[in-house]
C-alpha atoms as one frame of an Amber mdcrd trajectory, in Angstrom:
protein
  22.794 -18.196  29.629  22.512 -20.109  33.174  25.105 -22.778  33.087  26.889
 -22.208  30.420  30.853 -20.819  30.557  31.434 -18.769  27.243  34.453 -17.615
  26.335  35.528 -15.012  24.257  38.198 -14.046  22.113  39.805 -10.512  20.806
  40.753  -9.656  17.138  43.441  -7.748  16.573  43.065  -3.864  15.844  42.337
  -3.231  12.036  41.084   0.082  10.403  37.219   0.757  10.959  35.633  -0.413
   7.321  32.582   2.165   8.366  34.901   4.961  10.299  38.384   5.136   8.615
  39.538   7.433  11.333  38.775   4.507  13.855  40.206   1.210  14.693  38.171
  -2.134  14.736  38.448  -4.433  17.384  36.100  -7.374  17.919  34.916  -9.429
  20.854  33.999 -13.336  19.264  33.146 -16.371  20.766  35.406 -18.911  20.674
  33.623 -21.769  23.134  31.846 -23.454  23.679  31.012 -25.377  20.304  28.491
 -25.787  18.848  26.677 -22.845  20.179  22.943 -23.383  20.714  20.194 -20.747
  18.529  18.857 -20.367  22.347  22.094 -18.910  23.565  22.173 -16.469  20.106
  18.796 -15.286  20.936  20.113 -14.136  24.290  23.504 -12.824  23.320  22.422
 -10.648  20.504  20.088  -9.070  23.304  23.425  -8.091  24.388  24.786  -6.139
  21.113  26.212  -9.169  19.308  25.440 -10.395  15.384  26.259 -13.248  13.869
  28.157 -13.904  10.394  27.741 -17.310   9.309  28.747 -19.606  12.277  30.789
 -16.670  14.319  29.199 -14.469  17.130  31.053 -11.177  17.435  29.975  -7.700
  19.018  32.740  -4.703  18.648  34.569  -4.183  21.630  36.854  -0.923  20.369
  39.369   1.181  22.765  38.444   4.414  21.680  34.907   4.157  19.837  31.698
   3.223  20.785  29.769   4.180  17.820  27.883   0.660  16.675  24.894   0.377
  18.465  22.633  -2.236  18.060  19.209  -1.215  16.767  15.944  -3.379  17.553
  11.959  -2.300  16.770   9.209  -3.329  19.159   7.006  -4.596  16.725   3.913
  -3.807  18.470   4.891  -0.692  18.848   6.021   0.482  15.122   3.952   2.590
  13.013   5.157   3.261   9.251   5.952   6.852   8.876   4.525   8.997   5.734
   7.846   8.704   3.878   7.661   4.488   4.502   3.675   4.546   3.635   4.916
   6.401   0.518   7.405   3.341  -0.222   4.761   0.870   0.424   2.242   2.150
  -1.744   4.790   3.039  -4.539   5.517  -0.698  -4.195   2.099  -1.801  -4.338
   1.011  -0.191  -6.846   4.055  -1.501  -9.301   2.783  -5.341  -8.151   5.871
  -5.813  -5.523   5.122  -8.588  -2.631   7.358 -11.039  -0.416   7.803 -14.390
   0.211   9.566 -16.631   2.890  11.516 -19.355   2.718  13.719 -21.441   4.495
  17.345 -21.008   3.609  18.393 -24.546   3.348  15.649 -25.899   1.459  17.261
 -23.895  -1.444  17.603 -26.022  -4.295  20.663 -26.005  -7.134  18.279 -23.446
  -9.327  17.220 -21.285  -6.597  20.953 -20.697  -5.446  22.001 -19.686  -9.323
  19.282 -17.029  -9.229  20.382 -16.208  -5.860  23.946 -16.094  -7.001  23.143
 -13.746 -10.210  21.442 -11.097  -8.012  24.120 -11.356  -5.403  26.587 -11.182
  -7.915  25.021  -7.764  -9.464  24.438  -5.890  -6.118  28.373  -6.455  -5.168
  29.069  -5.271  -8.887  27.205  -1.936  -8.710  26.806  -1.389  -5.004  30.976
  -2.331  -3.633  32.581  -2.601  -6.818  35.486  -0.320  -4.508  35.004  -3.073
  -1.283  36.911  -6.123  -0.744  34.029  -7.796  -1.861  33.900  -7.324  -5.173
  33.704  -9.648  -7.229  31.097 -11.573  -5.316  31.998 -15.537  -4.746  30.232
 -18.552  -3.821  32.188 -18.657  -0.136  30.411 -14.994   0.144  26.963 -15.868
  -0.379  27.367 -19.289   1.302  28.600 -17.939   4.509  25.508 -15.592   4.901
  22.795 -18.580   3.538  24.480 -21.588   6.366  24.952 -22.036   9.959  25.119
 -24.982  11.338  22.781 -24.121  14.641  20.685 -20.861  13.361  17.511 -21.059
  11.580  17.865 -19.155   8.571  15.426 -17.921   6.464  14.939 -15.567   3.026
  12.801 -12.578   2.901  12.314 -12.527  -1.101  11.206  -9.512  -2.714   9.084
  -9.857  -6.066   7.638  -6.950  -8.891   5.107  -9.374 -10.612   6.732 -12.463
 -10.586  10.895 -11.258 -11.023  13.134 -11.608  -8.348  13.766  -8.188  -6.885
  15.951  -8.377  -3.538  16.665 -10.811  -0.839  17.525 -10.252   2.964  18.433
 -13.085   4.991  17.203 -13.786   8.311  17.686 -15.503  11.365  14.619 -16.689
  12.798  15.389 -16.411  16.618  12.854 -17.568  19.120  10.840 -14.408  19.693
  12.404 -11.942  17.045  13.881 -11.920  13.357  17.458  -9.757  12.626  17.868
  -8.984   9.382  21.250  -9.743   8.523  22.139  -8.737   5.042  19.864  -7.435
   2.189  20.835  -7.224  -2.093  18.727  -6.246  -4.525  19.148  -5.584  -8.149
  20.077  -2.183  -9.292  16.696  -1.621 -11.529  14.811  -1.842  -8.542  16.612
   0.987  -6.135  13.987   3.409  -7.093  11.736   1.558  -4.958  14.239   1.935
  -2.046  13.852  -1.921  -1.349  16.552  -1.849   1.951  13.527   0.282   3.593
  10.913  -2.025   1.681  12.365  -5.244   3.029  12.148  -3.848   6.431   8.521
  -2.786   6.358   7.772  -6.466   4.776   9.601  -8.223   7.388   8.096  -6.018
  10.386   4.678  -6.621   8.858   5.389 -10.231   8.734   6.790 -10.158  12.002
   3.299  -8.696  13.158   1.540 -11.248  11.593   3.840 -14.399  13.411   3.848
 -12.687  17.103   7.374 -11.805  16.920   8.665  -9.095  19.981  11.246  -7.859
  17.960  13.403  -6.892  14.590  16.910  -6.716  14.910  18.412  -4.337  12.467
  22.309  -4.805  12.845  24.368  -2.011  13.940  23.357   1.495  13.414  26.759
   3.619  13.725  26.499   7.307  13.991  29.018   9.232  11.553  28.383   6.345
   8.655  25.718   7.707   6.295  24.961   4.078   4.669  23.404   3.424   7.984
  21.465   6.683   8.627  18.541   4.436   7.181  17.733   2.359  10.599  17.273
   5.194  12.837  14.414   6.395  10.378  12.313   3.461  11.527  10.464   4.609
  15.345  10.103   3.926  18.615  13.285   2.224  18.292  15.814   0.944  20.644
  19.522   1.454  20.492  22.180  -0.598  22.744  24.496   1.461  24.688  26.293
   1.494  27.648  25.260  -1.645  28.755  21.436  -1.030  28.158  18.506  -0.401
  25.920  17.295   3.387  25.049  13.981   4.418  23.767  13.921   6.234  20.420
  10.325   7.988  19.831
């Protein structure tokens, strides 16, 4: 980020939404605005996500449990358990699509909205989330400097799942995945992954950011399943086989 003075902000302390027995404490960017995708693409090299327009990374007293999870997409080779997935989804006539986020049109977003709407109903029903609202789903579809784009998820020709993306200049992160409740048989978190990793492959991406993976939250056991990975701690990236 040569020439370029961030600056950084601290929430205050709040109870851990993935550790109750922890407290939350985040470092966000506050300057300068607007950000440019360039400096993203370096920062979340550097354990930071972004939600909507924000850039944040945890920066907790007492816990350093979130560690961001990348695949080297060269490197990644499907496991039995993830071939099984894939050709339990082929089979049944699943595929994926991409498209860019903003060139969503009024009927697009309304069958966007419905799925959305059902995951938060049978997935966080218990979550501050529930119900699911426009302001939601609009926060994770816009930025006003990040590519976005929609990794959608079809069995024949019905709308299955979505995960958003940010396109970043040499990698994709996946930054949040629904999918309707018919289709969890087909485990289509996992599916999404292997569909964007393949497509990755296929557009000479380095990378696939998977978010945080937290040790002690069981809803994220999921991204450690996917090796070689890399985990960000202590200031550096570690080599999962």
């Amino acid at each position: 980020m040569e020439n370029i003075a961030l600056q950084f902000g601290l929430t205050q302390p709040t109870t851990c939404s993935y550790l109750p027995e922890q407290q939350e404490q985040l470092a966000v960017l506050i300057g300068p605005e607007p950000i440019e995708a360039d400096t993203y693409s370096q920062l979340i090299a550097y354990n930071f996500r972004r939600s909507g327009d924000q850039i944040y990374r945890p920066h907790c007293a007492a816990c350093s449990a979130c560690q961001s999870l990348r695949i080297l997409v060269s490197d990644f080779q499907p496991s039995a358990a993830q071939r099984r997935i894939l050709n339990k989804a082929q089979r049944e006539h699943w595929h994926y699509q991409l498209s860019d986020a903003p060139q969503i049109d009024s009927a697009e977003y309304t069958e966007l909205f419905t799925l959305f709407s059902r995951y938060i109903a049978f997935k966080h029903a218990d979550s501050v989330m529930f119900p699911a609202t426009d302001e939601q789903l609009h926060s994770l579809l816009h930025s006003h400097w990040q590519p976005i784009r929609l990794l959608k998820l079809y069995q024949a020709d019905v709308l299955m799942a979505v995960s958003i993306i940010d396109d970043l200049s040499d990698s994709f992160s996946a930054v949040y995945t629904f999918f309707a409740a018919e289709g969890a048989r087909f485990s289509p978190g996992k599916l999404a992954i292997l569909y964007l990793l393949d497509f990755a492959a296929t557009t000479d991406r380095r990378f696939v950011y998977l978010g945080y993976q937290i040790e002690g939250c069981q809803k994220m056991a999921y991204k450690s399943e996917f090796r070689p990975h890399q985990r960000f701690f202590n200031g550096y990236w570690h080599s999962f086989a």
